[in-house]
mmCIF file as gemmi writes it, N, C-alpha and C atoms, coordinates in Angstrom:
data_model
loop_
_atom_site.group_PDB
_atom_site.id
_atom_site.type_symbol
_atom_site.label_atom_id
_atom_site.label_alt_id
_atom_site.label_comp_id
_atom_site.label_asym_id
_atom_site.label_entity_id
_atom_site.label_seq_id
_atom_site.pdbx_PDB_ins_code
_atom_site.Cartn_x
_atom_site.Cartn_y
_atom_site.Cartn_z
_atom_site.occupancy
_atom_site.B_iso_or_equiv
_atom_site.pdbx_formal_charge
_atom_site.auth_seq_id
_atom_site.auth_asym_id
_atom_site.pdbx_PDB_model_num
ATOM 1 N N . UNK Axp A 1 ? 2.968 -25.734 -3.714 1 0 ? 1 A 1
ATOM 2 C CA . UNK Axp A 1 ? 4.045 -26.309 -4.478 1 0 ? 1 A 1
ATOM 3 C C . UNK Axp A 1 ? 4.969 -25.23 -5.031 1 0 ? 1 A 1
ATOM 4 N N . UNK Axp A 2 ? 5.289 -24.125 -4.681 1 0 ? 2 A 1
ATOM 5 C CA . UNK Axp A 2 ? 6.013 -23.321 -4.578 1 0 ? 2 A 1
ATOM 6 C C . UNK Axp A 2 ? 5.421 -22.174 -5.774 1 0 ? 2 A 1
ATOM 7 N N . UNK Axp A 3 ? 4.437 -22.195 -5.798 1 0 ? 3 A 1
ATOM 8 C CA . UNK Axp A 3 ? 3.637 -21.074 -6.296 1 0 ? 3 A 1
ATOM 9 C C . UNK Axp A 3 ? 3.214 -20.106 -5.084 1 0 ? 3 A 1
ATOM 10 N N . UNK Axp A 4 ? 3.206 -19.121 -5.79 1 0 ? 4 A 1
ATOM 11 C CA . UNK Axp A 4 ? 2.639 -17.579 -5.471 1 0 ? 4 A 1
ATOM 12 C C . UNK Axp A 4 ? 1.63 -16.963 -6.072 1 0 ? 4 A 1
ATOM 13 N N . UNK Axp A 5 ? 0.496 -16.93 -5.787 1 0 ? 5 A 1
ATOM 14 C CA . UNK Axp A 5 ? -0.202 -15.956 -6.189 1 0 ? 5 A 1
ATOM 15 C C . UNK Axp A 5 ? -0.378 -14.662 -5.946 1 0 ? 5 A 1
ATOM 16 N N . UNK Axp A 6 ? -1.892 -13.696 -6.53 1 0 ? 6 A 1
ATOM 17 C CA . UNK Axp A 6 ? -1.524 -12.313 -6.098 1 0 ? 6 A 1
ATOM 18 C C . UNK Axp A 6 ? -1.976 -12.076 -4.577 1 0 ? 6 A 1
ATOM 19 N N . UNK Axp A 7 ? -2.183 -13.023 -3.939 1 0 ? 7 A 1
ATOM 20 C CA . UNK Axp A 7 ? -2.686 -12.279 -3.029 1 0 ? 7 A 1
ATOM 21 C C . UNK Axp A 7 ? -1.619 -12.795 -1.894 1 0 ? 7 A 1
ATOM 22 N N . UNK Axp A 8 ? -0.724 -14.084 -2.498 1 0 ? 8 A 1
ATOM 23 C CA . UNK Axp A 8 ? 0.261 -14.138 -1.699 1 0 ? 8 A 1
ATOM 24 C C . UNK Axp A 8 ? 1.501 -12.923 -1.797 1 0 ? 8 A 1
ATOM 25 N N . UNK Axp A 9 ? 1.725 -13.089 -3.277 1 0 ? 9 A 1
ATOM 26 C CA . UNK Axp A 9 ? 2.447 -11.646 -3.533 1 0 ? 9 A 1
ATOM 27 C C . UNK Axp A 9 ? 1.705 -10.104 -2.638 1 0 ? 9 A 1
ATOM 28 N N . UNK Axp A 10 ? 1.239 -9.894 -2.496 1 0 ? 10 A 1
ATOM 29 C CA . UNK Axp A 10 ? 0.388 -8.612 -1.173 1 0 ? 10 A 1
ATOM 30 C C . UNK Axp A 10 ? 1.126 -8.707 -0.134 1 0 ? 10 A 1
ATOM 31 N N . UNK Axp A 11 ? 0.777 -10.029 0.385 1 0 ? 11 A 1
ATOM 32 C CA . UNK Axp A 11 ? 1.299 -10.458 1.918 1 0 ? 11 A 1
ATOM 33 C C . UNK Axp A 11 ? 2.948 -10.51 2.347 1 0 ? 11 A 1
ATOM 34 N N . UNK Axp A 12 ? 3.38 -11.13 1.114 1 0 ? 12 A 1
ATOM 35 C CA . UNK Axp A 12 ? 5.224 -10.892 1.142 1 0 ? 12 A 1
ATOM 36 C C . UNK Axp A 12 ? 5.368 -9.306 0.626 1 0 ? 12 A 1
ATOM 37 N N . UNK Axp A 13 ? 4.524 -8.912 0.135 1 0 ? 13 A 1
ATOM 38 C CA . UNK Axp A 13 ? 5.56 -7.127 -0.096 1 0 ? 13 A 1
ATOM 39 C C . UNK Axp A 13 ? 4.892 -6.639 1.07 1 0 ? 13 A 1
ATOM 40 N N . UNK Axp A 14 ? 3.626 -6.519 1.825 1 0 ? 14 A 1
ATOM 41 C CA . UNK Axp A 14 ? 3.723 -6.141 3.307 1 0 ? 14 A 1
ATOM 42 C C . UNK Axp A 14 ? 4.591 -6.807 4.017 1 0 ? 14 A 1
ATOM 43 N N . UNK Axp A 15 ? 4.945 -8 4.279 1 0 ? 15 A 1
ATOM 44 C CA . UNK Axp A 15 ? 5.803 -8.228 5.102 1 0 ? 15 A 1
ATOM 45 C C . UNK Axp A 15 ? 7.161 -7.424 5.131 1 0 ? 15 A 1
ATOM 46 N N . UNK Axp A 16 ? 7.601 -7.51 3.598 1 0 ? 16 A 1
ATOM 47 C CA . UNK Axp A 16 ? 8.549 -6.955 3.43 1 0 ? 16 A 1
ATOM 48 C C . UNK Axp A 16 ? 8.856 -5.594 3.963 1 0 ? 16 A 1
ATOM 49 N N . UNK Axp A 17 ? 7.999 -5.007 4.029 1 0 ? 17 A 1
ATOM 50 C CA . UNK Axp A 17 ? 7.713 -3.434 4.521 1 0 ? 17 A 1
ATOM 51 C C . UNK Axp A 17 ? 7.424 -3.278 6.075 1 0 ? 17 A 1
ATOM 52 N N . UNK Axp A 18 ? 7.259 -3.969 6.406 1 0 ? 18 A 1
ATOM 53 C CA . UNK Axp A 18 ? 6.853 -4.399 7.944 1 0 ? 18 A 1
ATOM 54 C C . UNK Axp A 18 ? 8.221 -4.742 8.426 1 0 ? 18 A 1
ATOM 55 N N . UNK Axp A 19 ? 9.129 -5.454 7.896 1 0 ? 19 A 1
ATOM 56 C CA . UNK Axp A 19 ? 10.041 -6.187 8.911 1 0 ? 19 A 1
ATOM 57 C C . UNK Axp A 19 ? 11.483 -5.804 8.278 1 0 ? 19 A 1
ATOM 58 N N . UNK Axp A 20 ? 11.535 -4.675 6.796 1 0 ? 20 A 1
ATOM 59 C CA . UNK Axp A 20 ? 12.833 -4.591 6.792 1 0 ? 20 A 1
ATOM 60 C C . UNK Axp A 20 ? 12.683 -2.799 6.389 1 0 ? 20 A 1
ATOM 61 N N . UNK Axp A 21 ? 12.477 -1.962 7.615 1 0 ? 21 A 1
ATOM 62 C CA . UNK Axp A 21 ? 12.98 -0.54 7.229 1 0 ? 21 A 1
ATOM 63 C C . UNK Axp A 21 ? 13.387 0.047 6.277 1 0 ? 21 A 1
ATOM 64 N N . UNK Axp A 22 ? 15.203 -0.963 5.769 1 0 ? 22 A 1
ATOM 65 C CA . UNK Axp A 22 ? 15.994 0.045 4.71 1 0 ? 22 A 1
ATOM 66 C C . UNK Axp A 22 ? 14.982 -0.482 3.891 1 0 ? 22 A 1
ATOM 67 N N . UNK Axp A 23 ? 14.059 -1.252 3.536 1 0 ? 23 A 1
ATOM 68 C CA . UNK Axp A 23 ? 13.821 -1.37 2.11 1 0 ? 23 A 1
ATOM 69 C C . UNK Axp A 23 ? 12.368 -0.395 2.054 1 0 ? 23 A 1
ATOM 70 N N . UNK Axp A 24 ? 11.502 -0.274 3.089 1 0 ? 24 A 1
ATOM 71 C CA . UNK Axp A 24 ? 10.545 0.118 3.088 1 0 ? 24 A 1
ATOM 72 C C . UNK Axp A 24 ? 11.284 2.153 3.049 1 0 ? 24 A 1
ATOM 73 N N . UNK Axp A 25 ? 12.273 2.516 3.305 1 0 ? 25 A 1
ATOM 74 C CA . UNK Axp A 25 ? 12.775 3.518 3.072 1 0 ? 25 A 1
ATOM 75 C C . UNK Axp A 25 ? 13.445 3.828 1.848 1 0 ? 25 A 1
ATOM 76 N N . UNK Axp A 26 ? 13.244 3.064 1.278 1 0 ? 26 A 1
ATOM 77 C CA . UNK Axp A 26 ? 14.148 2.792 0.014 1 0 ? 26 A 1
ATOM 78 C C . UNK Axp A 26 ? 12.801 3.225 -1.096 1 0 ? 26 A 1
ATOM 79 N N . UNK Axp A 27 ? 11.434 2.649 -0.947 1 0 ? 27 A 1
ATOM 80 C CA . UNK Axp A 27 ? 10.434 3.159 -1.918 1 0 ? 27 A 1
ATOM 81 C C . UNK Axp A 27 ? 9.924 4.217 -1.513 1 0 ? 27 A 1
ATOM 82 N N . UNK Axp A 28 ? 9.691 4.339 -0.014 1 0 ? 28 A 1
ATOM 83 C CA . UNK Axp A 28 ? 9.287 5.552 0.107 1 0 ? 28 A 1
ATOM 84 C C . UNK Axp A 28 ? 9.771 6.682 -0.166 1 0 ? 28 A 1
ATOM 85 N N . UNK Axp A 29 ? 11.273 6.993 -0.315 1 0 ? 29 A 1
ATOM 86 C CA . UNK Axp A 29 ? 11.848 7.769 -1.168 1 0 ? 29 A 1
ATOM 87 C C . UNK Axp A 29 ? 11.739 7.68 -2.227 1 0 ? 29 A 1
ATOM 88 N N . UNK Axp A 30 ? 11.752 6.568 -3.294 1 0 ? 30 A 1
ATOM 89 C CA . UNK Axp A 30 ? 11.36 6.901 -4.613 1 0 ? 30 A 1
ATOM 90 C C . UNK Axp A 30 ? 10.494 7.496 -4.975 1 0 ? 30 A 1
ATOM 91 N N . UNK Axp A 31 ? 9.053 6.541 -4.242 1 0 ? 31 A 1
ATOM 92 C CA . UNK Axp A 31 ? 7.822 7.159 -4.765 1 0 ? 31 A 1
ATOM 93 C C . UNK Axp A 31 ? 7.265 7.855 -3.699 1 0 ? 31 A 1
ATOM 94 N N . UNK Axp A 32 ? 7.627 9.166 -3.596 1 0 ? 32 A 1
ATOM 95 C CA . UNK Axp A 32 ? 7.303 10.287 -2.901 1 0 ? 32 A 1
ATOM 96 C C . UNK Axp A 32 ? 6.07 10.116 -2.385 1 0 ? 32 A 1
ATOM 97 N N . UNK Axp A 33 ? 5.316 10.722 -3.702 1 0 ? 33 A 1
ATOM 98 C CA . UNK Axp A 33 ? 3.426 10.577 -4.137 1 0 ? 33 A 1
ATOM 99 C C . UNK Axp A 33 ? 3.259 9.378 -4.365 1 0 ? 33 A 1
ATOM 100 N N . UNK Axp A 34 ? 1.941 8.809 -3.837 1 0 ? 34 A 1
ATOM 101 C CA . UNK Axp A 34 ? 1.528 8.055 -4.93 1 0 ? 34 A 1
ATOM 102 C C . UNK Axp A 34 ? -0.367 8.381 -4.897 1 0 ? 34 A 1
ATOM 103 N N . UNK Axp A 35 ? -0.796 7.544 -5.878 1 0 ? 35 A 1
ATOM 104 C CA . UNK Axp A 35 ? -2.194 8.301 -6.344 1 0 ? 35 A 1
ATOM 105 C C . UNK Axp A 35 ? -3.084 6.932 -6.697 1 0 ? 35 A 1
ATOM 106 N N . UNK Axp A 36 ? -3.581 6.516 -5.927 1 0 ? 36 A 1
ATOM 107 C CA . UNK Axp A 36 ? -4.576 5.467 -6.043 1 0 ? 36 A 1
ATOM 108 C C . UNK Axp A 36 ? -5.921 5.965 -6.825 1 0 ? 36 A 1
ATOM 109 N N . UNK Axp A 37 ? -6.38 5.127 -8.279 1 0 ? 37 A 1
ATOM 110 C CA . UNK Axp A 37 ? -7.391 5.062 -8.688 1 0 ? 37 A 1
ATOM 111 C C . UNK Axp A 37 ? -8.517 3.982 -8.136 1 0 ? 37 A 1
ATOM 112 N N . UNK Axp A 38 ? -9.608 4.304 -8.422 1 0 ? 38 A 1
ATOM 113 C CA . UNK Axp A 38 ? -10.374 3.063 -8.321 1 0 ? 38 A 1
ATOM 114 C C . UNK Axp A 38 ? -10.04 2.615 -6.487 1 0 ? 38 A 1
ATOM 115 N N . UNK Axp A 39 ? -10.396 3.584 -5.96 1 0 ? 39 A 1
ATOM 116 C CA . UNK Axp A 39 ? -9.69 3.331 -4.733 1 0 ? 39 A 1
ATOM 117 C C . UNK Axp A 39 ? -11.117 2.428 -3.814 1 0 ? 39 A 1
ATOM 118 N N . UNK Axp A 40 ? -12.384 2.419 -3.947 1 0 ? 40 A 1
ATOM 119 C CA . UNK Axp A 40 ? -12.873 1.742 -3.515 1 0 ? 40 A 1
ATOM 120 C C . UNK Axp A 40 ? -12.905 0.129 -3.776 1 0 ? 40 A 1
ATOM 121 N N . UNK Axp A 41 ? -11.904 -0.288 -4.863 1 0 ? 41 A 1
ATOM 122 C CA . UNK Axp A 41 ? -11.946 -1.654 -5.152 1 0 ? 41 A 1
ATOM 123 C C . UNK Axp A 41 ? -10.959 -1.896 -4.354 1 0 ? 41 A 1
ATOM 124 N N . UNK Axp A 42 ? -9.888 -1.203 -3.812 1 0 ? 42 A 1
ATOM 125 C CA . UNK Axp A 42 ? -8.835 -1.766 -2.815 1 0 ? 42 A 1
ATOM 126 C C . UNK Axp A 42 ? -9.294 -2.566 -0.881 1 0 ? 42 A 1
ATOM 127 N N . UNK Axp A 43 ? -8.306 -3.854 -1.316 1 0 ? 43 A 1
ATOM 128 C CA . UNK Axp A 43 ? -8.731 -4.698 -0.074 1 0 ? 43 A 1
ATOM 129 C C . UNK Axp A 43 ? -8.35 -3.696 1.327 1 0 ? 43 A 1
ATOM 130 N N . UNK Axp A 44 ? -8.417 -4.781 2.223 1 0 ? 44 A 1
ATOM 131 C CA . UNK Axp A 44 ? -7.458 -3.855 3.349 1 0 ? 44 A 1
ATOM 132 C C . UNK Axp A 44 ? -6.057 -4.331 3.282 1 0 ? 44 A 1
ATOM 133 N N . UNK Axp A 45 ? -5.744 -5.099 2.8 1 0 ? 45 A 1
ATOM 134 C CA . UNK Axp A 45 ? -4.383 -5.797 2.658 1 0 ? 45 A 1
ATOM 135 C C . UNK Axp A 45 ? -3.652 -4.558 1.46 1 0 ? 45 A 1
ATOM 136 N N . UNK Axp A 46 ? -4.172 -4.453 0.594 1 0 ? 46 A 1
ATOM 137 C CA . UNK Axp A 46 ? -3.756 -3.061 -0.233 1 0 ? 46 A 1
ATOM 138 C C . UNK Axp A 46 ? -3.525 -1.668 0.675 1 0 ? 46 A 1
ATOM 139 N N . UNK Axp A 47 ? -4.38 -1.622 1.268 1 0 ? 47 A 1
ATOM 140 C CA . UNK Axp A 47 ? -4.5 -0.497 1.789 1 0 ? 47 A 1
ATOM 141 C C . UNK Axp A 47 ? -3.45 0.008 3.152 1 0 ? 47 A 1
ATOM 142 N N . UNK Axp A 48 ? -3.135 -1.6 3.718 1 0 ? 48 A 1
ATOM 143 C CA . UNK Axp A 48 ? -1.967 -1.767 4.729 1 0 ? 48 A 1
ATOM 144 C C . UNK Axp A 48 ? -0.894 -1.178 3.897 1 0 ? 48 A 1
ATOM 145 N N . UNK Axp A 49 ? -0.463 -1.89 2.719 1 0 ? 49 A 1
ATOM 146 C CA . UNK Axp A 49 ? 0.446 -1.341 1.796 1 0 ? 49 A 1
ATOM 147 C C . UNK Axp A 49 ? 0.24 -0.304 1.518 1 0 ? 49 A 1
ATOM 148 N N . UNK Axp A 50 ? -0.765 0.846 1.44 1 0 ? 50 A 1
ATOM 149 C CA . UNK Axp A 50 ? -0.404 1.965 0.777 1 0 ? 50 A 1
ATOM 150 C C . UNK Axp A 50 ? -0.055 2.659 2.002 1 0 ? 50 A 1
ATOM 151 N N . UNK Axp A 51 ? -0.695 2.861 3.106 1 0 ? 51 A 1
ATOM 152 C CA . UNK Axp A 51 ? -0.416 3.136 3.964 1 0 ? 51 A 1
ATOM 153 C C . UNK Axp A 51 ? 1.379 3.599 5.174 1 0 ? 51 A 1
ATOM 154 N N . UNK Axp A 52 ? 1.205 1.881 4.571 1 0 ? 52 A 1
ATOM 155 C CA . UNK Axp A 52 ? 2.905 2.033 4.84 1 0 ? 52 A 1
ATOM 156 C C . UNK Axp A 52 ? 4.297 2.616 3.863 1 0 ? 52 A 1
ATOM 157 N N . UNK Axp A 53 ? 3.334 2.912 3.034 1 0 ? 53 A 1
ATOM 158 C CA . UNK Axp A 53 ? 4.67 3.304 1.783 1 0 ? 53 A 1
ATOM 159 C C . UNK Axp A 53 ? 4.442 5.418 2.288 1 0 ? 53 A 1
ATOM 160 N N . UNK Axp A 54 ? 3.188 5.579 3.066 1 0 ? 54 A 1
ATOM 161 C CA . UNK Axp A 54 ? 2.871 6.787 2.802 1 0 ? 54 A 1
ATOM 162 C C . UNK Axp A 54 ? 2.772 7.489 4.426 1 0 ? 54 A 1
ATOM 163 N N . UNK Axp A 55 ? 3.769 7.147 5.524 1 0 ? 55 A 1
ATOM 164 C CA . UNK Axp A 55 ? 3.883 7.337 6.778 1 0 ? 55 A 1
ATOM 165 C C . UNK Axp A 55 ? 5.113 7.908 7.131 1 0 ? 55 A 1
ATOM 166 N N . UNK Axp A 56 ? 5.171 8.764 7.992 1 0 ? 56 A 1
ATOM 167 C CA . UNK Axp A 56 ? 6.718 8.727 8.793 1 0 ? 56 A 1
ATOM 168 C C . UNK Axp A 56 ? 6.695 8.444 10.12 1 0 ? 56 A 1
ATOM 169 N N . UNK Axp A 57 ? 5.513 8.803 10.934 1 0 ? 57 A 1
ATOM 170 C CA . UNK Axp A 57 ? 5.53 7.834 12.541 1 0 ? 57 A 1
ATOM 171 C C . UNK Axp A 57 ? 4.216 7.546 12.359 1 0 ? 57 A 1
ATOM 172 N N . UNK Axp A 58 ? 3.377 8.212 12.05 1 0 ? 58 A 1
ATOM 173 C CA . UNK Axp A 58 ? 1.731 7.838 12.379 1 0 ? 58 A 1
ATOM 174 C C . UNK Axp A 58 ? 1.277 7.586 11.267 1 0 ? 58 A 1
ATOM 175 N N . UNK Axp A 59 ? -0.185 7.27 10.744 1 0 ? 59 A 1
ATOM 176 C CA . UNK Axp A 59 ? -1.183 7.178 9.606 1 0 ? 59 A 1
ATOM 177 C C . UNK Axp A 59 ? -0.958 8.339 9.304 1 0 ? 59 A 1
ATOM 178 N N . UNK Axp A 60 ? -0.708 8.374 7.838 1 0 ? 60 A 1
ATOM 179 C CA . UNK Axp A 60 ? -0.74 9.127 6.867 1 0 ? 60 A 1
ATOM 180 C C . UNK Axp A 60 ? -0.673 11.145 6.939 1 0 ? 60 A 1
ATOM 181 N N . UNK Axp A 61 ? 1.108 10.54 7.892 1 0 ? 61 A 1
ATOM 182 C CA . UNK Axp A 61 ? 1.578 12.283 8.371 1 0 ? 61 A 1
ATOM 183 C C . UNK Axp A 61 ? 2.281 12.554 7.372 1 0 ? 61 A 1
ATOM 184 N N . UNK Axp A 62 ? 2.26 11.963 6.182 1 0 ? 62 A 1
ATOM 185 C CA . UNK Axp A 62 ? 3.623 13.164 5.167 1 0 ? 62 A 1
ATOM 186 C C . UNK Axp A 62 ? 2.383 13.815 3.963 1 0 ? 62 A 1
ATOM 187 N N . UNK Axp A 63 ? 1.485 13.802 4.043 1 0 ? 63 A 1
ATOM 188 C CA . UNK Axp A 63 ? 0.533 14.059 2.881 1 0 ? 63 A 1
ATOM 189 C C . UNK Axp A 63 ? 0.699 13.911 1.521 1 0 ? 63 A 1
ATOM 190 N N . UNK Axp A 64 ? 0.841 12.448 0.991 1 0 ? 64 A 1
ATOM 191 C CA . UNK Axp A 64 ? 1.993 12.194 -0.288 1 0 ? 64 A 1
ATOM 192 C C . UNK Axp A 64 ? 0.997 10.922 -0.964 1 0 ? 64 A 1
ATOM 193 N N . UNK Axp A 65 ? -0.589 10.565 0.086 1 0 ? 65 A 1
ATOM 194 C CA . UNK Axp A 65 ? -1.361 9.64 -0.381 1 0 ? 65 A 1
ATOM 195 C C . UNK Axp A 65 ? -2.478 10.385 -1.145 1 0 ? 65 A 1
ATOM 196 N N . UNK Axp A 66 ? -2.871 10.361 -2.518 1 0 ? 66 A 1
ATOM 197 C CA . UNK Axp A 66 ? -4.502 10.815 -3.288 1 0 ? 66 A 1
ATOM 198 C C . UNK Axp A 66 ? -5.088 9.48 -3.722 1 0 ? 66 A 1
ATOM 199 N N . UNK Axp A 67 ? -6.534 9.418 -3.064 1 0 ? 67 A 1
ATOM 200 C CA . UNK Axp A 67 ? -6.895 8.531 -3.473 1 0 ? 67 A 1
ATOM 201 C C . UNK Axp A 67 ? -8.266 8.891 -4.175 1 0 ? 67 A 1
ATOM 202 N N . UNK Axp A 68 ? -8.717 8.278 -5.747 1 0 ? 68 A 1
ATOM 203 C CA . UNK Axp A 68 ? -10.082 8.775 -6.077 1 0 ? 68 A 1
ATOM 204 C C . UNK Axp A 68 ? -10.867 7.304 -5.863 1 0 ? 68 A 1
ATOM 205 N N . UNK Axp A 69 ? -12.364 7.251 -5.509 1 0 ? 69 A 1
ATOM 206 C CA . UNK Axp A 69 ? -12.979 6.411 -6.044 1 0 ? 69 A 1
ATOM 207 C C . UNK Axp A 69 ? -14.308 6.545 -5.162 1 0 ? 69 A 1
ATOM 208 N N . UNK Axp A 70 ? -15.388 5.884 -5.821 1 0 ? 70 A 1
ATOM 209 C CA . UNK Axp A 70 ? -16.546 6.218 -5.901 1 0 ? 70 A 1
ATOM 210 C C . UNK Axp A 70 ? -17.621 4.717 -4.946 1 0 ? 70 A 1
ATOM 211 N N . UNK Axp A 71 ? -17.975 5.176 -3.615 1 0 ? 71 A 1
ATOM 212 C CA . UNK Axp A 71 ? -18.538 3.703 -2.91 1 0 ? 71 A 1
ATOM 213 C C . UNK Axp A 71 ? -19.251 3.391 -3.669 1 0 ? 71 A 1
ATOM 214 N N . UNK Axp A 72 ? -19.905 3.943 -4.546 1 0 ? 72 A 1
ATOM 215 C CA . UNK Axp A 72 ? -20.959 3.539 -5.181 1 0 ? 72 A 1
ATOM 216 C C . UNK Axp A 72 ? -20.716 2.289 -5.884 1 0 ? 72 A 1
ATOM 217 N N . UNK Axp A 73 ? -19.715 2.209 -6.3 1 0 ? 73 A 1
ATOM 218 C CA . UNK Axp A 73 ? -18.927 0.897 -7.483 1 0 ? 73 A 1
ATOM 219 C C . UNK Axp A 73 ? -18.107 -0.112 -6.814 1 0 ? 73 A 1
ATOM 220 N N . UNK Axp A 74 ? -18.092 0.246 -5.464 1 0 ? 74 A 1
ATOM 221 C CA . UNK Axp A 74 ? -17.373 -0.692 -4.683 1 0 ? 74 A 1
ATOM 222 C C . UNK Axp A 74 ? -17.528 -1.96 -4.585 1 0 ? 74 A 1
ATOM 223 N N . UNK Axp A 75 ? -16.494 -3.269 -4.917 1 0 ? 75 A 1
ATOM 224 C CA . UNK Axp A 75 ? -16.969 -4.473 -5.198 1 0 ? 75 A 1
ATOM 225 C C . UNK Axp A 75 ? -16.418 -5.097 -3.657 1 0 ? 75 A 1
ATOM 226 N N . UNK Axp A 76 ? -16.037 -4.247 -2.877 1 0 ? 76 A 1
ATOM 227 C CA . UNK Axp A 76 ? -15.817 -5.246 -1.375 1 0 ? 76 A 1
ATOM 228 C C . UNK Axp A 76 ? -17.173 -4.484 -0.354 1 0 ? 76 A 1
C-alpha cells in the first residue's frame, strides 16, 4: 500500500546504483572512504551496496573500503 520498508529501501538504493551511473558517480565521489563497523552483521544486499559505492571496473580496485567486525558475533 505504498509503504517502504528497510529492506525495500536497500533494494531501491541498489537499484539506483545499478541502473543510473551519474548518480552512483555522484556518491562515489563524495564519499571517497567509507568504513564499515560491525561488518559481520551486514546482509549481502548491504554488501552489494558497499561494494558498488567502492569500485572503478572490478571488486574493490580503488582501496577506499575498511571494514571491522568479528565472525564470532555474527547474527547471519
Amino acid at each position: 500500500e505504498g509503504k517502504v520498508d528497510f529492506t525495500d529501501q536497500q533494494f531501491l538504493v541498489r537499484k539506483l546504483l545499478r541502473e543510473y551511473p551519474r548518480i552512483r558517480e555522484e556518491y562515489k565521489n563524495r564519499f571517497y572512504y567509507l568504513m564499515v563497523d560491525e561488518f559481520q552483521d551486514t546482509n549481502e544486499l548491504q554488501k552489494k551496496i558497499f561494494y558498488k559505492l567502492c569500485t572503478k571496473d572490478k571488486i574493490l580496485d580503488r582501496s577506499n573500503l575498511f571494514i571491522v567486525g568479528d565472525p564470532k558475533q555474527s547474527i547471519y
